[in-house]
C-alpha positions as a Python dict, from the first residue, in 0.01 Angstrom:
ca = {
    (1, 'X'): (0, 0, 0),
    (2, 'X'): (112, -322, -134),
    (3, 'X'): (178, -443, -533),
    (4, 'X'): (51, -774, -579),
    (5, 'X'): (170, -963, -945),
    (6, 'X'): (77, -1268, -1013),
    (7, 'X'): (188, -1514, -1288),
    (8, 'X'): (-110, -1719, -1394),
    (9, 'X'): (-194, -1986, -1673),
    (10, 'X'): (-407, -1775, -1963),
    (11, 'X'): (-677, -2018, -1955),
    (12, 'X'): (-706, -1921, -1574),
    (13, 'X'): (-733, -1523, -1666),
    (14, 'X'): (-1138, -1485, -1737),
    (15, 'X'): (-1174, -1699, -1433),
    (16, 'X'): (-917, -1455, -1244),
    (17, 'X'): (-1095, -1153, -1372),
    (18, 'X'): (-1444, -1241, -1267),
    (19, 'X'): (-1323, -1361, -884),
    (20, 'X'): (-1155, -1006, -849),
    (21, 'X'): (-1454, -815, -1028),
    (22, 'X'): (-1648, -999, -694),
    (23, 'X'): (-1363, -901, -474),
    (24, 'X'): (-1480, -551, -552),
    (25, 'X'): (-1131, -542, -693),
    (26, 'X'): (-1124, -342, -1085),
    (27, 'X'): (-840, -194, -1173),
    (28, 'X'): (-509, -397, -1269),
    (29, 'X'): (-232, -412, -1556),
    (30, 'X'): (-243, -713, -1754),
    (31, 'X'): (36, -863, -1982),
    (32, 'X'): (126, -1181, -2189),
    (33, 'X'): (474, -1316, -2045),
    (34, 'X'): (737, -1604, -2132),
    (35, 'X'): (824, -1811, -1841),
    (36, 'X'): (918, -2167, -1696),
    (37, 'X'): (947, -2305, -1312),
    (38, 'X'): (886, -2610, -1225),
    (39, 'X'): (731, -2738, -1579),
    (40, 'X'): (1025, -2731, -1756),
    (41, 'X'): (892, -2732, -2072),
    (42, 'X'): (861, -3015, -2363),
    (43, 'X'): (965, -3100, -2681),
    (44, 'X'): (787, -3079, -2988),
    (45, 'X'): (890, -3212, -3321),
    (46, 'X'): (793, -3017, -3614),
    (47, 'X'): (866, -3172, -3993),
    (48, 'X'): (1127, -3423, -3841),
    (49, 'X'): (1238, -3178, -3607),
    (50, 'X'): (1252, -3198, -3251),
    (51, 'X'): (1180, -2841, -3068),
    (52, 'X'): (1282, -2787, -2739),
    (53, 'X'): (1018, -2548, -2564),
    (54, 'X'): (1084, -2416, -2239),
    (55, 'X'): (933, -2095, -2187),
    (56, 'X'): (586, -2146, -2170),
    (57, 'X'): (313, -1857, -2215),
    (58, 'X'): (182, -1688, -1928),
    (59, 'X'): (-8, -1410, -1816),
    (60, 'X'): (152, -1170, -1542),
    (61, 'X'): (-104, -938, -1333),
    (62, 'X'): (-52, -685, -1170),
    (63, 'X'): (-245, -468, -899),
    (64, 'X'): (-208, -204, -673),
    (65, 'X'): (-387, -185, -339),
    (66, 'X'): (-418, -74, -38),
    (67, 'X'): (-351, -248, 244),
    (68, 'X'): (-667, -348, 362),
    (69, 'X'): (-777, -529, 59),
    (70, 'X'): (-467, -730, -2),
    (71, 'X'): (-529, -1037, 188),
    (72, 'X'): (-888, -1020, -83),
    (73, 'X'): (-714, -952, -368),
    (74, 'X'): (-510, -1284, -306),
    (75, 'X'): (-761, -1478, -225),
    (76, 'X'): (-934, -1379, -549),
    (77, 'X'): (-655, -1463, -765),
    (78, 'X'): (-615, -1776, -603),
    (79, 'X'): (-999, -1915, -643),
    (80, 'X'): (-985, -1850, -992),
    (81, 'X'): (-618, -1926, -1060),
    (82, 'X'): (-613, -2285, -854),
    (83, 'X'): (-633, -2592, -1068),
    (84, 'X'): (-421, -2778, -820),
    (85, 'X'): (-194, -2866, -1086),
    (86, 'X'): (192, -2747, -1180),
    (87, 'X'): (189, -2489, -1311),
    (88, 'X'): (-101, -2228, -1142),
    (89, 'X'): (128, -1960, -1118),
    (90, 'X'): (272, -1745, -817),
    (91, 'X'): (202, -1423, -644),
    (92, 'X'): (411, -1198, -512),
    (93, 'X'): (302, -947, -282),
    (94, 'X'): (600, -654, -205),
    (95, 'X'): (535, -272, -24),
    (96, 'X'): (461, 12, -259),
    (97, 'X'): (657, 264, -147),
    (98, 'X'): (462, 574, -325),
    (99, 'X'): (198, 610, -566),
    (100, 'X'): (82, 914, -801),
    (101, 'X'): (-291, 1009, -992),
    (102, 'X'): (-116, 1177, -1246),
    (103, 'X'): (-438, 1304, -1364),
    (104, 'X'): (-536, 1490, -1034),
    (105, 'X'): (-210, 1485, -828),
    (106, 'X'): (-332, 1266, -578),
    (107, 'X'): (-72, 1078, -376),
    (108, 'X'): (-61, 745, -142),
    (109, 'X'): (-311, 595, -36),
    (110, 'X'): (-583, 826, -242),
    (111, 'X'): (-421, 771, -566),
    (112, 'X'): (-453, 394, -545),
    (113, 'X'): (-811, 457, -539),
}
């Protein structure tokens, strides 16, 4: 099992969503993040002002699967994601150690679904 986030532009995120819907791919946490890499930000100036803006918004994903559909999953994210630009965002893929359906009990691989 395998939990794949990604950090994505949130213009990219309907285009994200519909290459994982055609991944077969449907479940996954989304949630609006602060962050800056290689962009660095910009300035802004505001009433005579100048603003120094260096987080940028984001939009962090973030999806359990099992191991045969990670290499998809990536892929998915990636063709919807990929403007070829700075800033399209990172994955990061780590092992999932356990997972629980609290609902049924269900553990591992079974819960994941």
């Amino acid at each position: 099992m395998k939990l794949i986030v990604a950090m994505i532009q949130p213009h990219a995120l309907p285009e994200v969503k519909k290459a994982l819907f055609a991944a077969g791919i449907h479940k996954m946490t989304v949630t609006n993040a602060l962050g800056c890499g290689q962009q660095k930000g910009f300035s802004e100036t505001y009433r005579g002002v100048v603003h120094e803006i260096n987080l940028l918004k984001k939009v962090r994903i973030e999806i359990a699967v099992n191991d045969e559909f990670s290499s998809k999953t990536i892929e998915a994210i990636i063709l919807g994601a990929r403007t070829g630009k700075i800033g399209d965002g990172k994955i990061f893929v780590s092992d999932l150690v356990e997972c629980v359906r609290i609902r049924t009990g269900e553990k591992g691989h079974d819960a994941i679904g």
